[in-house]
ZAVO-418816 format. One line per field, with one value per atom (N, C-alpha, C): residue number from 1; x, y, z; residue in one letter. Coordinates in steps of 0.2 Angstrom, whole numbers. Layout:
<atoms>
titi = c(NUM/...)
x = c(X/...)
y = c(Y/...)
z = c(Z/...)
vexba = c(a/...)
</atoms>
This chain:
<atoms>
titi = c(1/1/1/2/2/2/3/3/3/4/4/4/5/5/5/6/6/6/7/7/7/8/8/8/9/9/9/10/10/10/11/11/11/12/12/12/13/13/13/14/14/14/15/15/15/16/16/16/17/17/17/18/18/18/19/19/19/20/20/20/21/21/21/22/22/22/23/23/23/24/24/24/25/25/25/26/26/26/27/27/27/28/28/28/29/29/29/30/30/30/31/31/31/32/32/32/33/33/33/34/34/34/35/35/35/36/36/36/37/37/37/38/38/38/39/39/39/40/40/40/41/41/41/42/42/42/43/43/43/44/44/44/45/45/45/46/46/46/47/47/47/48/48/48/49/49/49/50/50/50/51/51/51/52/52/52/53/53/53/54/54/54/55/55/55/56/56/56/57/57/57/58/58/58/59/59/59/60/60/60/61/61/61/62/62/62/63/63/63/64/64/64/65/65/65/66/66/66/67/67/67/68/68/68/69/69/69/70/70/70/71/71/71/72/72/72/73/73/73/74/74/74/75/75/75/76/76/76/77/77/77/78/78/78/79/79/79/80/80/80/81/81/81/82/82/82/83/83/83/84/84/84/85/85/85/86/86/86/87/87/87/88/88/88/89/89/89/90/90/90/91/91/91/92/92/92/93/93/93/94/94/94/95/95/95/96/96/96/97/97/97/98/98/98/99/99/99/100/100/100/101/101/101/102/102/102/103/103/103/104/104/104/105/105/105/106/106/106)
x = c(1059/1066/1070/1075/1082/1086/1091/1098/1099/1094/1094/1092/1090/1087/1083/1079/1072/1072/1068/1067/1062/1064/1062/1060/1054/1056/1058/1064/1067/1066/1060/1059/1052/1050/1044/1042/1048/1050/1045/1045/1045/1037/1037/1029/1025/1019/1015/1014/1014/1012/1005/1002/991/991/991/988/994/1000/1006/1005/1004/1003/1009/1014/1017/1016/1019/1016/1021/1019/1022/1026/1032/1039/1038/1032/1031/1027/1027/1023/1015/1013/1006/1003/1007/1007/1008/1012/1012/1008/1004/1000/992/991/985/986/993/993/992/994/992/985/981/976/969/972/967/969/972/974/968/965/962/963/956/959/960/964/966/970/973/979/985/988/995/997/1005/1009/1016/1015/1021/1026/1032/1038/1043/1046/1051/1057/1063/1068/1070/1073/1075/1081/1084/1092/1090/1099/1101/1109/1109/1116/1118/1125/1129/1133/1131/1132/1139/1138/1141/1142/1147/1146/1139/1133/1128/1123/1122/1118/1117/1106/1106/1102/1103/1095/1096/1088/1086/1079/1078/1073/1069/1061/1058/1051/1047/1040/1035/1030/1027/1018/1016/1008/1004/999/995/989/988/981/977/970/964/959/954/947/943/941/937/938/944/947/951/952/958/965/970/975/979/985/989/994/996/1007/1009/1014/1018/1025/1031/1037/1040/1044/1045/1053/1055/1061/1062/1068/1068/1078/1077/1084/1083/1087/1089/1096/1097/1105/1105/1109/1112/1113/1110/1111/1108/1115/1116/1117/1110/1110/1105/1100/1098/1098/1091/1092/1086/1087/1081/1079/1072/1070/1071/1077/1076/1074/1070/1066/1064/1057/1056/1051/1049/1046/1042/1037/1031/1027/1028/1027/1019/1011/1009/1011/1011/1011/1005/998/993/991/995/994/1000/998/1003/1005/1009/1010/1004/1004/997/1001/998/999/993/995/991/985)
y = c(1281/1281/1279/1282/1280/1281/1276/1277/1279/1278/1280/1286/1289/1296/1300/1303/1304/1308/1307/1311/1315/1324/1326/1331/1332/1336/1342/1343/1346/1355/1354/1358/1358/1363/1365/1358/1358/1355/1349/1345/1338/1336/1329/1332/1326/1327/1321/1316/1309/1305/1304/1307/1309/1312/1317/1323/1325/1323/1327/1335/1337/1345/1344/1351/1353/1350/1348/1344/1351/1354/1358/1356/1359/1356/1358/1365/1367/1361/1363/1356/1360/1363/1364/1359/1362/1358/1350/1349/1341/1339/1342/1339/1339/1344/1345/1340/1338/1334/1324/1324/1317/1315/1323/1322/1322/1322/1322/1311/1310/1304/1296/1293/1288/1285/1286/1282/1275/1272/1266/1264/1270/1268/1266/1262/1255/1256/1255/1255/1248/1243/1240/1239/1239/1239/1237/1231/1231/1232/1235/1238/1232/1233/1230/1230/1237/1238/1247/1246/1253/1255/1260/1262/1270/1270/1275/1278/1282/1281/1289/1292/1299/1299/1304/1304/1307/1306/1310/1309/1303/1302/1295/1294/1287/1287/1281/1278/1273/1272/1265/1265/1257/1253/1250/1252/1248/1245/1241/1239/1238/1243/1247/1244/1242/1239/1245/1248/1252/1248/1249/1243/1249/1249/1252/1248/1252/1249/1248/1253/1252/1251/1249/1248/1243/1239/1234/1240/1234/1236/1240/1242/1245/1243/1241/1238/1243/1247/1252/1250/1253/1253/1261/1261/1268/1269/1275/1276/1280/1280/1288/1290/1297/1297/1304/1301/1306/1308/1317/1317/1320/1321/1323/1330/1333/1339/1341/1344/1344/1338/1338/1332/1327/1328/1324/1323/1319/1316/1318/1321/1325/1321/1320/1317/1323/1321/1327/1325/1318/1315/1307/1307/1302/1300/1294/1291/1285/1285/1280/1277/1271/1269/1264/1263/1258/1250/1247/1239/1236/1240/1237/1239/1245/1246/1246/1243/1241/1249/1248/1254/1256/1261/1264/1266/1264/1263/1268/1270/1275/1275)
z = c(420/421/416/416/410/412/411/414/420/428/432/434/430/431/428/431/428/421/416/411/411/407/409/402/398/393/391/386/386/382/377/373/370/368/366/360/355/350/350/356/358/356/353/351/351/357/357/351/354/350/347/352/351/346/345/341/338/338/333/334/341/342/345/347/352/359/363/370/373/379/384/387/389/393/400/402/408/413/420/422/422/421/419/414/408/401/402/404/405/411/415/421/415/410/408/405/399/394/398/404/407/408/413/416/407/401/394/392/395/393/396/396/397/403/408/413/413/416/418/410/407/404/406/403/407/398/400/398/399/396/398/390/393/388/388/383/383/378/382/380/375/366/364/363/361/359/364/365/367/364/362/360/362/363/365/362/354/350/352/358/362/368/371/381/379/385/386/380/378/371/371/372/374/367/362/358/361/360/363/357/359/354/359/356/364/358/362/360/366/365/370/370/374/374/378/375/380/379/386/388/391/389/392/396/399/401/396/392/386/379/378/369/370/364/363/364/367/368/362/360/356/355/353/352/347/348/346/346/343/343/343/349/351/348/345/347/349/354/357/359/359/359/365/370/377/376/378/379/389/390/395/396/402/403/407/412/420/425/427/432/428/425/422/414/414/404/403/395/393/388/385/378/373/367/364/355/356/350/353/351/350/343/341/335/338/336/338/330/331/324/326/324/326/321/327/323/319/321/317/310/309/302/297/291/287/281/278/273/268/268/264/258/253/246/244/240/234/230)
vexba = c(x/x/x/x/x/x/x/x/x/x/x/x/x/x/x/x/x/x/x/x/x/x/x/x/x/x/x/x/x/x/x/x/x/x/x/x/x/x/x/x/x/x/x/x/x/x/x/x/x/x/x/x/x/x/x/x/x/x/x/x/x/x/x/x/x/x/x/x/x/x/x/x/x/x/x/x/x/x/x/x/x/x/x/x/x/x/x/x/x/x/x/x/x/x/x/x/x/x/x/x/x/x/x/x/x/x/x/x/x/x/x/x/x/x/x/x/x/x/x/x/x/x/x/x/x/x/x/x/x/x/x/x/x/x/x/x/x/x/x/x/x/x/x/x/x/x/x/x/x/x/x/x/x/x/x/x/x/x/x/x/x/x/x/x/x/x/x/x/x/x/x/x/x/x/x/x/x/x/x/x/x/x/x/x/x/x/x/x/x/x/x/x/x/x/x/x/x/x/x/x/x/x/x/x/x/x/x/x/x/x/x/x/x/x/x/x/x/x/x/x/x/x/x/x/x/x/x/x/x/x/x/x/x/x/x/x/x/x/x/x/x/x/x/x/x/x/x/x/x/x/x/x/x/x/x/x/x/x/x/x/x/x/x/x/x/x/x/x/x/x/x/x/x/x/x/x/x/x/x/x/x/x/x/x/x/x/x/x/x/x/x/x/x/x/x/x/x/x/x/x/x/x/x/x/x/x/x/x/x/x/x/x/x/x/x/x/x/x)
</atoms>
């Protein structure tokens, strides 16, 4: 949830975190792309900043833990930018950066 109402993706554009492939906006696409994901995947986060930078245009700043059964957990920093459109809010970019790896130098 965001802003009280559900998100929903918006365009083909929108691109997994996993694989940097195309993620589906249909719900086949998104029921195939949940059901490839790891069971007993958990997800907690917390929001850091949000700004409203427009009507109908949210960024937010989060940091994100995904916890497994069989691997150490993950800590990431998400950003993400939803706009408005109709009745609800669409993701129309986000950014996932890991916390465990430092800058790769040449």
């Amino acid at each position: 949830m965001w802003c009280g109402k559900p998100i929903r993706t918006s365009s083909p554009r929108t691109r997994c975190s996993r694989d940097c492939t195309p993620a589906a906006s249909d719900g086949k696409g998104v029921a195939e792309y949940y059901a490839s994901q790891p069971l007993g995947l958990k997800a907690e986060h917390r929001i850091l900043e949000t700004r409203r930078p427009a009507d109908g245009l949210v960024m937010g700043y989060l940091d994100v833990d995904f916890t497994f059964t069989d691997r150490p957990p993950l800590a990431v920093e998400l950003g993400i930018l939803v706009t408005r459109a109709g009745d609800g809010w669409y993701i129309s970019h986000y950014q996932v950066s890991r916390l465990d790896q430092g800058p790769r130098r040449a």
